[in-house]
N, C-alpha and C positions, 0 to 999 in steps of 0.2 A: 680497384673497381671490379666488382663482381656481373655476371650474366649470366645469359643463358648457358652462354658454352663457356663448359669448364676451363681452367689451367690449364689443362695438360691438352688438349685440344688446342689452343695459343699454340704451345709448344709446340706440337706437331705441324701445325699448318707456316708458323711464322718465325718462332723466338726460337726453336733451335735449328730450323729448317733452312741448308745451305743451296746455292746452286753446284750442281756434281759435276765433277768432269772425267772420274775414273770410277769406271764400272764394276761392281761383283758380277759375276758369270752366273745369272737368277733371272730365269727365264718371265716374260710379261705375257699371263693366257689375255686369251680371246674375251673373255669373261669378265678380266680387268681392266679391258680398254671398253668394253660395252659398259660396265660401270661405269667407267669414267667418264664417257659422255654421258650418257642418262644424267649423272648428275650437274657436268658444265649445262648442257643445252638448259635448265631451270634457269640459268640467270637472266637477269633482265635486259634487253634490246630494244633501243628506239621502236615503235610498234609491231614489238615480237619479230622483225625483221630479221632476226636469225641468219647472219649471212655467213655465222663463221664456218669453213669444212676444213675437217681433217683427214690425212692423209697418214697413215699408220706406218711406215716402214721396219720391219721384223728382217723380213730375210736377207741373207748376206746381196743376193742379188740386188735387191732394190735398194737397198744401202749403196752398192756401190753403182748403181746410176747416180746418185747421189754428189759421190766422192768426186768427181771434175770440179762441184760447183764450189767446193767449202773451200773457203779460205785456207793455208798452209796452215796454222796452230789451231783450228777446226776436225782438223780429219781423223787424227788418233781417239780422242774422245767420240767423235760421231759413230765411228763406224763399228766402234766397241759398245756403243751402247745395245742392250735388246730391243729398243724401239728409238725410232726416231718420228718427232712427230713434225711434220710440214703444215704448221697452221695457214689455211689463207682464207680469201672472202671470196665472197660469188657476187660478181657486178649485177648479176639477172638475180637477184634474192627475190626480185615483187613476182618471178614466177609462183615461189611458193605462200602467198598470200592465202590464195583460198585456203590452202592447209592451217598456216599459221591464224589467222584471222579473218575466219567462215563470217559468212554474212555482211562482209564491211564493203562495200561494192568502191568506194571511195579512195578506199588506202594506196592503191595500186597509184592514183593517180599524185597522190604527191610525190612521185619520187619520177614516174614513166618519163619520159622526153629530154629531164634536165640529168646530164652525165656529171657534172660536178656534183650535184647531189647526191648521186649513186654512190661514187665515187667516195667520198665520204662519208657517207652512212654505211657504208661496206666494210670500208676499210676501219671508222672507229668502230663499230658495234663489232666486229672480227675480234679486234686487237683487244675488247674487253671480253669477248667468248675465251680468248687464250688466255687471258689470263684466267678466268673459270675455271680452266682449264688444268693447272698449273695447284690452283687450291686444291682442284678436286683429286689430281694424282698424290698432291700430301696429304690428303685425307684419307685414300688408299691403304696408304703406307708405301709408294711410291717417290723416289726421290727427280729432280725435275735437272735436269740443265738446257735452260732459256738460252739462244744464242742469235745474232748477227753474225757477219763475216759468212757472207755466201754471195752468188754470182744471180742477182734476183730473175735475170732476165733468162739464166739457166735454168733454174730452177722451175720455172716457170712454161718455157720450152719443153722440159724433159718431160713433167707431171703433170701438165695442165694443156697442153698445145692444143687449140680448136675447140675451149670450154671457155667460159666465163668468170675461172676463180683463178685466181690473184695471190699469192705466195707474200705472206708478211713477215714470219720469223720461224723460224725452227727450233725443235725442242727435246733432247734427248730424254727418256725414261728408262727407267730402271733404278734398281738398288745401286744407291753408289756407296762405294769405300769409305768409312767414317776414317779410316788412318791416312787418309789421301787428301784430310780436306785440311783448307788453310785456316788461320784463323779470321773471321767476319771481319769485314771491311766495314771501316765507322759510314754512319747516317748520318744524315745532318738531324736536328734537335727541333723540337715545336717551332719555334721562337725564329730559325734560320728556315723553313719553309713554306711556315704554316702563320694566318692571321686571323685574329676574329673579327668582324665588324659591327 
């Protein structure tokens, strides 16, 4: 099946695109992380609610605030990578309404009062900004390693204490080793996750 986007674009974002865990020593400018959101923040969010922020870690330093929270088989790939990215959501996201959605005097109010709503709406429209996120550094030419196995309430204390965002998952970038990586672990097949009705 043919598209808009080419082959080789699959390729890059999907079919040969692995998660990394061992770094080349290929520094991530300022330039390339400004891309890269400009292009995640386009995707789409329950009404432009935008909750997801990122949190860029570059220096040895802030990396190793970091290093208490990650799990033991965490730490060596994190802390080698050139960027670590701390994806979380902002619970107060309806502050930026007027920003997001000028004129809507209304919108604010489906979400204000009820905290599982927030809750919710924060954390899944976040969790799909990351993954934006994730396409848009392989569309870079940025390799990505997605991870769990961290101490969330640490994390969260260290980089977020006395704010309103919320720590989801974390994400090393950078060029990784193509001689480091294993071979793709099997997907399940149309037919075992997927149904038409």
């Amino acid at each position: 099946m043919s598209g808009i986007v080419n082959d080789k674009s699959f390729d890059i974002i999907f079919r040969e695109a692995h998660s990394h865990s061992v770094w080349l020593d290929k520094a991530v400018s300022d330039i390339t992380l400004q891309a890269l959101y400009d292009l995640l923040c386009l995707g789409p969010t329950s009404a432009n609610c935008s909750p997801g922020r990122f949190l860029f870690l570059r220096s040895t330093e802030a990396k190793e605030r970091l290093r208490p929270y990650l799990s033991a088989g965490n730490v060596a790939q994190t802390v080698s990578a050139p960027v670590v990215a701390i994806v979380g959501h902002d619970l107060a996201f309806c502050n930026k309404f007027d920003t997001l959605w000028p004129g809507n005097e209304e919108v604010r109010t489906w979400f204000e009062g009820n905290d599982a709503k927030l809750e919710e709406t924060a954390f899944r429209n976040g969790s799909l900004q990351g993954a934006y996120m994730i396409i848009a550094a392989r569309s870079l030419g940025l390799d990505c390693g997605p991870m769990s196995g961290f101490d969330m309430a640490g994390v969260n204390g260290e980089f977020f204490e006395d704010t309103t965002i919320r720590v989801n998952f974390l994400c090393n970038l950078g060029h990784g080793d193509p001689a480091a990586l294993p071979p793709r672990k099997p997907r399940l097949g149309f037919n075992e996750a997927a149904e038409v009705l």
